[in-house]
DODREN-51953 format. One record per residue (C-alpha): residue in one letter; residue number from 0; x, y, z. Coordinates in steps of 0.02 Angstrom, whole numbers, plus 50000, padded with zeros to 5 digits. Example, Ala and Ser with C-alpha at 12.3 -4.5 7.8 and 13.67 -1.06 7.14 Angstrom:
+---+-----+-------+-------+-------+
| r |   k |     x |     y |     z |
+---+-----+-------+-------+-------+
| a |   0 | 50615 | 49775 | 50390 |
| s |   1 | 50684 | 49947 | 50357 |
+---+-----+-------+-------+-------+
This chain:
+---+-----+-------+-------+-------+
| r |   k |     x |     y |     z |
+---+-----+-------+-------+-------+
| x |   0 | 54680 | 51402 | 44870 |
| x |   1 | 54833 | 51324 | 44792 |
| x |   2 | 54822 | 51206 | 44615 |
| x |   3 | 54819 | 51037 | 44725 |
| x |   4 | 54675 | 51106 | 44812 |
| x |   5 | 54594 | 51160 | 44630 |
| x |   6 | 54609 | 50981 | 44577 |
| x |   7 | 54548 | 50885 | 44712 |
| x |   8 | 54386 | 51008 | 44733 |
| x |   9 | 54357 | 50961 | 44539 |
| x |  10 | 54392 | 50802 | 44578 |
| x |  11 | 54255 | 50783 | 44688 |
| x |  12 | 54121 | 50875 | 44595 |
| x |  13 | 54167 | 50755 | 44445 |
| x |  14 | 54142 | 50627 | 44535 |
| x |  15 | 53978 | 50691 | 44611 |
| x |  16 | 53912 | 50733 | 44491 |
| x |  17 | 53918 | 50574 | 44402 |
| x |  18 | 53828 | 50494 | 44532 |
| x |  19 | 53683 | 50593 | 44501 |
| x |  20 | 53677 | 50595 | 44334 |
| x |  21 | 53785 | 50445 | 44275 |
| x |  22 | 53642 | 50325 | 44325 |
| x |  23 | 53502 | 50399 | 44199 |
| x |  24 | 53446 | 50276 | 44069 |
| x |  25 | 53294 | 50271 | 43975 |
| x |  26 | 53216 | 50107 | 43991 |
| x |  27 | 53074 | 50047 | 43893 |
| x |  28 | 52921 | 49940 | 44019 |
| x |  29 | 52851 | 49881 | 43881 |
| x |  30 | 53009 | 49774 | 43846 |
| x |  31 | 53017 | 49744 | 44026 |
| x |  32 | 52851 | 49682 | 44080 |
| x |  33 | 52752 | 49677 | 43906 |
| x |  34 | 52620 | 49816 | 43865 |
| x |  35 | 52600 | 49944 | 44028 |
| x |  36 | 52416 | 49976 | 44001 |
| x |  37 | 52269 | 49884 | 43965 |
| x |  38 | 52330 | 49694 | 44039 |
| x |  39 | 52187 | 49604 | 44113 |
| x |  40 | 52176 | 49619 | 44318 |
| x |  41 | 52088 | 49486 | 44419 |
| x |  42 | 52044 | 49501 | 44584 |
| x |  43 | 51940 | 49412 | 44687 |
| x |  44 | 51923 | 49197 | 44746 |
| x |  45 | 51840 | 49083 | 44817 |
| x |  46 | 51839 | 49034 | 45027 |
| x |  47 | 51743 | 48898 | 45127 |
| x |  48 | 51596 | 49012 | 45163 |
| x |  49 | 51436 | 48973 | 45074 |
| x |  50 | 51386 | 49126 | 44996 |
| x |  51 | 51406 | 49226 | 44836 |
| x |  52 | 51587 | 49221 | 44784 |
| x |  53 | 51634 | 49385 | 44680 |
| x |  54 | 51778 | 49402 | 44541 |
| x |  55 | 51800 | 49580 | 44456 |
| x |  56 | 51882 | 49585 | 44324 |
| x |  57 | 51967 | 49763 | 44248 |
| x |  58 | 52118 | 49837 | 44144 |
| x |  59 | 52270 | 49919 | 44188 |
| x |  60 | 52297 | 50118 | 44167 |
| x |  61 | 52442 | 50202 | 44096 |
| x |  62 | 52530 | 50277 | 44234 |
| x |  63 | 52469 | 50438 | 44283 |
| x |  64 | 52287 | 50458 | 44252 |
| x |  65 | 52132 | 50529 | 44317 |
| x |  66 | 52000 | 50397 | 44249 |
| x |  67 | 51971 | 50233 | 44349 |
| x |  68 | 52023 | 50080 | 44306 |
| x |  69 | 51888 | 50001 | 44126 |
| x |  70 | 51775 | 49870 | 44191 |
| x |  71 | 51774 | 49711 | 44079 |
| x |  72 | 51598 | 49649 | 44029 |
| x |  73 | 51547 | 49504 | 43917 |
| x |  74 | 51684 | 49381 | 43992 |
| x |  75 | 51640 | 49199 | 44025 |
| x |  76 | 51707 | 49169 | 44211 |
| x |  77 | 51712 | 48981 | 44309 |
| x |  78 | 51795 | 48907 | 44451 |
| x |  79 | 51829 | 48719 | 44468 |
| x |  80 | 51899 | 48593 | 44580 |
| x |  81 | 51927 | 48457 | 44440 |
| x |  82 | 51748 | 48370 | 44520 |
| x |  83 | 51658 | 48539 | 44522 |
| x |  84 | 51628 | 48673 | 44420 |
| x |  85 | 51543 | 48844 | 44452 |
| x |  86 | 51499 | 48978 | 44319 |
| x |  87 | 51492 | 49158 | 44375 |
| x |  88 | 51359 | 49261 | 44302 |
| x |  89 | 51411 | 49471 | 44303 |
| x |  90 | 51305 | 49572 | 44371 |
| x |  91 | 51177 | 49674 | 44270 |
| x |  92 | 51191 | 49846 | 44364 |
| x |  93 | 51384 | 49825 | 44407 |
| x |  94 | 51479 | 49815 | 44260 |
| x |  95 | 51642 | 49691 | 44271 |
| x |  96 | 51590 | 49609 | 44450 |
| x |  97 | 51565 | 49412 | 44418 |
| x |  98 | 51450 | 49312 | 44549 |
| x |  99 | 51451 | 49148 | 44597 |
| x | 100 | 51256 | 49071 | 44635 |
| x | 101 | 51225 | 49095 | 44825 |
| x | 102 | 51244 | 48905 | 44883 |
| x | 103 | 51450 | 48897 | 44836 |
| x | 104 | 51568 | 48852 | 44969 |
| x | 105 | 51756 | 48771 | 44936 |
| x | 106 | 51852 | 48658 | 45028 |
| x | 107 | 51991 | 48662 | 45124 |
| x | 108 | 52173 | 48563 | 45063 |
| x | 109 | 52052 | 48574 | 44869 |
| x | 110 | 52157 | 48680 | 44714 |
| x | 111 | 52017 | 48804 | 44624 |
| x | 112 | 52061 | 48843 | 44446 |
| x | 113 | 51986 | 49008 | 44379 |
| x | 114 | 51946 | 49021 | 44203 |
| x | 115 | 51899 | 49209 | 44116 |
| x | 116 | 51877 | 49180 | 43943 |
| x | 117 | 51870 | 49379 | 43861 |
| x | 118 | 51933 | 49445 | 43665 |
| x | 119 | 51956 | 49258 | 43606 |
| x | 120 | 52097 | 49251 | 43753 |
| x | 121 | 52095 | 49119 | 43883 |
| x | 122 | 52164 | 49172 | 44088 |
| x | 123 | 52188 | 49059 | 44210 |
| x | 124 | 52236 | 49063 | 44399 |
| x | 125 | 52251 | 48947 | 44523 |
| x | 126 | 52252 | 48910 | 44720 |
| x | 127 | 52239 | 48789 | 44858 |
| x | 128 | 52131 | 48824 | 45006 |
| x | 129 | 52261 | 48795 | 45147 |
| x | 130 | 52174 | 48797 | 45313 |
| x | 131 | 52162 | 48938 | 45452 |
| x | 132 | 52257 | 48925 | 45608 |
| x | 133 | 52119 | 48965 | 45749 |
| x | 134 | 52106 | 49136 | 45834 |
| x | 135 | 52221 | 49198 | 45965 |
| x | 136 | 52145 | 49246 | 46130 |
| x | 137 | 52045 | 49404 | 46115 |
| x | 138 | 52168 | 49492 | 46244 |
| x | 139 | 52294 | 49485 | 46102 |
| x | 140 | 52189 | 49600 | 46001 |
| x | 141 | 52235 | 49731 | 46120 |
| x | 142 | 52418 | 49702 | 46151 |
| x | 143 | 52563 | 49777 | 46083 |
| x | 144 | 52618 | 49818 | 45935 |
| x | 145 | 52412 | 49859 | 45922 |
| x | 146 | 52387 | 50014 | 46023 |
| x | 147 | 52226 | 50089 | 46135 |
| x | 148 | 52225 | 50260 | 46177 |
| x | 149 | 52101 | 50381 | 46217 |
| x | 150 | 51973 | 50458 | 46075 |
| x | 151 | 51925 | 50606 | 46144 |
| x | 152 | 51966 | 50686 | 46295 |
| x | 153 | 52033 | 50585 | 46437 |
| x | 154 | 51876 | 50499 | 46561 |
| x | 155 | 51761 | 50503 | 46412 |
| x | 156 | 51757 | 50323 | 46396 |
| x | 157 | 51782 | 50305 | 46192 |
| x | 158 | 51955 | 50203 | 46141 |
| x | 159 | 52043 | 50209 | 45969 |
| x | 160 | 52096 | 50045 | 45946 |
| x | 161 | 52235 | 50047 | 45815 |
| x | 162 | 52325 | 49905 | 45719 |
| x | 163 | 52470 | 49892 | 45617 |
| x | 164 | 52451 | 49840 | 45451 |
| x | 165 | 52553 | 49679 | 45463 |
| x | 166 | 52594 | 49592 | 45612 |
| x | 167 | 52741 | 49477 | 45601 |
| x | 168 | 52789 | 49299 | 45690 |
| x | 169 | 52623 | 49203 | 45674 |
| x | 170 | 52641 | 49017 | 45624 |
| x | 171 | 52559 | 49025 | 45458 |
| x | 172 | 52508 | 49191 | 45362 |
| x | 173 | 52330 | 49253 | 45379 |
| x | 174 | 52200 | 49441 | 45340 |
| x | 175 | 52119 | 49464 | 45486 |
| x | 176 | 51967 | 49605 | 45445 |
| x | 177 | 51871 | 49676 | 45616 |
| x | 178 | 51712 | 49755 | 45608 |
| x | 179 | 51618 | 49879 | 45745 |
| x | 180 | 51482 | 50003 | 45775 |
| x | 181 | 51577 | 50195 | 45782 |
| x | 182 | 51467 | 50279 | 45914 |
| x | 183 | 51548 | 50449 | 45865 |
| x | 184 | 51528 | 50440 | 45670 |
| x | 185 | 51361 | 50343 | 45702 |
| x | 186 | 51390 | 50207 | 45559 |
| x | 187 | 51510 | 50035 | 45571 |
| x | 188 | 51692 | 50047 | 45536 |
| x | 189 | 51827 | 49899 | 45465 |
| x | 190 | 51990 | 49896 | 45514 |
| x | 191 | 52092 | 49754 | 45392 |
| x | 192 | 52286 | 49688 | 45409 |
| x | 193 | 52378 | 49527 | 45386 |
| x | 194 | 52466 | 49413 | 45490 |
| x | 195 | 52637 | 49369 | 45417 |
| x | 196 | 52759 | 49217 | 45488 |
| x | 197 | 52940 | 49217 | 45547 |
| x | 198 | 53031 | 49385 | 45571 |
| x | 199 | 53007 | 49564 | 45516 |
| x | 200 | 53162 | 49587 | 45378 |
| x | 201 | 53147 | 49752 | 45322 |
| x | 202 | 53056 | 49861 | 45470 |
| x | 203 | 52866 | 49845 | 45386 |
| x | 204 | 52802 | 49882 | 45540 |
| x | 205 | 52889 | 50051 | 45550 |
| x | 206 | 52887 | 50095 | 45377 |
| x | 207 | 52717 | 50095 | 45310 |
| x | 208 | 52643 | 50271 | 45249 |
| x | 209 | 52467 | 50318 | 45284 |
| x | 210 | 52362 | 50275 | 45450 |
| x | 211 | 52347 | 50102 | 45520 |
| x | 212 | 52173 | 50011 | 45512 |
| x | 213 | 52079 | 50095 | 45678 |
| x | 214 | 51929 | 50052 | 45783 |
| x | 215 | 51867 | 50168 | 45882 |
| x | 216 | 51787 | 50070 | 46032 |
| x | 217 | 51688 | 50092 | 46213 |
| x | 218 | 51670 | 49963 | 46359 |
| x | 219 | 51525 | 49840 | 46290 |
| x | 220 | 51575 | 49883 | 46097 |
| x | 221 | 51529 | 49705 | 45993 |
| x | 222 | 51675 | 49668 | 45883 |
| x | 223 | 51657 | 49546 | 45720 |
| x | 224 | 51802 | 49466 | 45685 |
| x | 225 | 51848 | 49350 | 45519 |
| x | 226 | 52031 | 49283 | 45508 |
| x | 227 | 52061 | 49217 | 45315 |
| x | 228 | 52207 | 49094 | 45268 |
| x | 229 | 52336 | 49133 | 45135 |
| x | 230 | 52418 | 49010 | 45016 |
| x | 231 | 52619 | 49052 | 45013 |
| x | 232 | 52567 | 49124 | 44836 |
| x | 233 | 52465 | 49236 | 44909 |
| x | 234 | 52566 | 49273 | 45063 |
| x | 235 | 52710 | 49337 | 44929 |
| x | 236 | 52585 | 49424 | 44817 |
| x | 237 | 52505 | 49544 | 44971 |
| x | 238 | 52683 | 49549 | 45035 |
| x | 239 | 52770 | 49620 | 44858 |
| x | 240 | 52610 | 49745 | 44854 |
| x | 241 | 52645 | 49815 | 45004 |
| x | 242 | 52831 | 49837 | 44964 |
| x | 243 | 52792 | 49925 | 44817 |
| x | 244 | 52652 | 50041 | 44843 |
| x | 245 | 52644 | 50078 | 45042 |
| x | 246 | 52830 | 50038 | 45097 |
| x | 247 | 52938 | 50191 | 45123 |
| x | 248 | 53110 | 50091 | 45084 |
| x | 249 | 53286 | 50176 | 45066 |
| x | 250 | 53367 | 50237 | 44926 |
| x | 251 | 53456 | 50081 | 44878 |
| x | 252 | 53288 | 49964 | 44886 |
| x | 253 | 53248 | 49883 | 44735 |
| x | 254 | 53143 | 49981 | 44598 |
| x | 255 | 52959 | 49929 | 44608 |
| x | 256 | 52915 | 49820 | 44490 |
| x | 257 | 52732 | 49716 | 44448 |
| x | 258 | 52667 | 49604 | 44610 |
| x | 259 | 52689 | 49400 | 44578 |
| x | 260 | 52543 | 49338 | 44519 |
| x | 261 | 52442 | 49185 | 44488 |
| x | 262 | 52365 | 49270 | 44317 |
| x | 263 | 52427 | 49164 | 44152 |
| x | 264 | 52446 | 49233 | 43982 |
| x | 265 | 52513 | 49413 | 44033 |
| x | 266 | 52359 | 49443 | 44176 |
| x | 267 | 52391 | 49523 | 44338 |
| x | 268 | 52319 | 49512 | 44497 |
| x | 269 | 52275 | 49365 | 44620 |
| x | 270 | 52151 | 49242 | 44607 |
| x | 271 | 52149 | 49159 | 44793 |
| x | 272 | 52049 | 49010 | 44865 |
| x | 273 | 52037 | 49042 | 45071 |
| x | 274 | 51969 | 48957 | 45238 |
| x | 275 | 51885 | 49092 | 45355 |
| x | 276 | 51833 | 49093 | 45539 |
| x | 277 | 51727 | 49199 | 45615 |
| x | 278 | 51695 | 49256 | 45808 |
| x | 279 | 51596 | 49386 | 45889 |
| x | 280 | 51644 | 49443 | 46076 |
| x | 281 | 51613 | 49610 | 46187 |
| x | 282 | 51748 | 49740 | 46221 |
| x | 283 | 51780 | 49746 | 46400 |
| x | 284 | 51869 | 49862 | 46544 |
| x | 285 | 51996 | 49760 | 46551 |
| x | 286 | 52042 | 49760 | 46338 |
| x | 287 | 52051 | 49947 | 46353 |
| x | 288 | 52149 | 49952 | 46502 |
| x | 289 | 52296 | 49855 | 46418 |
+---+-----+-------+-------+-------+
């Protein structure tokens, strides 16, 4: 190998090698996004149903750790509309889960305020209840991209019906969550994704890791199905929590950061007001044939 040779080849591995290591930098998160553990998360809101409405209310983790996330107890917790106003009481047994009485139902185009009062610091979050666009025919459900294909061995009548976990190019963004009696693990089974307008920009529906939400149906299975509308807050908050904990992006995606969130004075999480539907129908030959 003659000298030009030499220098190009170290050329190179300078140059390599800089790319590898000439991006390291410490960085501090506490500078970035405040303190990294013990921030108040909210989750939980209020929807058109009359029934308990729950809020739970927790702190943040450091990073890596092997204890669940602390429970927050004592707080004082309301929702309000600006005419009404609803206290949550937590619940004795459950530490950190805030209740609603059983008679509370919102209203759709209304803004809901939540207000957690906890260490002499004041959270609030807001939403407006936008309202649900009305089911798609149940044929749909069975339709590409969801998928049907056989349980167990072929001719023994028992479907898995599987779902990606977002669905892109509905009018208006949406959670749909499915419910149905498993006759082979003998005990009901939920199968939970979103709805999410326009076009798919960044392959979600290829890239997600883990399993997609399954049912695992027969010819005369009953299905329960609730579709939930989504403020564009929440639309962007489910979205950015996707893309940063169950996205398998490319090398040059952006670092994952904190979701948006509706959470004032440094909280996290989403507070979200919702319309819901509801229907019940009857899996037929036909839906598994698709």
């Amino acid at each position: 190998m003659n000298m030009n040779h030499i220098i190009r080849h170290s050329l190179l591995l300078m140059f390599f090698t800089g790319m590898v290591t000439g991006c390291i930098e410490e960085i501090d998160l506490n500078e970035i996004n405040g303190p990294t553990s013990g921030r108040l998360v909210i989750e939980g809101g209020i929807t058109n149903e009359t029934k308990q409405h729950s809020i739970l209310l927790s702190r943040t983790k450091v990073a890596v750790t092997n204890t669940p996330a602390e429970r927050v107890s004592g707080a004082a917790v309301a929702i309000t509309d600006g005419i009404n106003r609803f206290v949550l009481e937590e619940i004795d047994t459950i530490p950190g889960i805030y209740l609603t009485g059983p008679n509370v139902a919102g209203e759709i185009g209304r803004t809901y305020v939540l207000t957690v009062m906890v260490d002499d610091i004041t959270y609030t979050a807001e939403d407006t209840m936008e309202p649900v666009t009305p089911f798609g025919s149940v044929e749909e459900l069975f339709e590409l991209p969801n998928r049907v294909e056989d349980y167990l061995e072929e001719g023994q009548g028992v479907y898995e019906h599987q779902f990606p976990k977002v669905r892109y190019g509905v009018a208006a963004p949406s959670k749909q969550t499915l419910f149905s009696y498993d006759s082979i693990a003998n005990g009901l089974r939920q199968a939970v994704f979103y709805e999410f307008p326009q076009i798919d920009p960044q392959g979600f529906l290829l890239n997600f890791a883990g399993t997609n939400p399954t049912l695992i149906l027969e010819v005369g299975s009953t299905v329960v199905q609730f579709k939930s509308s989504m403020s564009r807050a929440h639309y962007d908050f489910i979205r950015a929590v996707f893309a940063e904990t169950q996205f398998r992006g490319g090398i040059f995606d952006n670092i994952p950061g904190n979701a948006p969130t509706n959470v004032s004075n440094g909280g996290l999480g989403f507070f979200s007001a919702s319309a819901v539907i509801t229907r019940t129908f009857t899996v037929t030959g036909d839906n598994l044939d698709q």
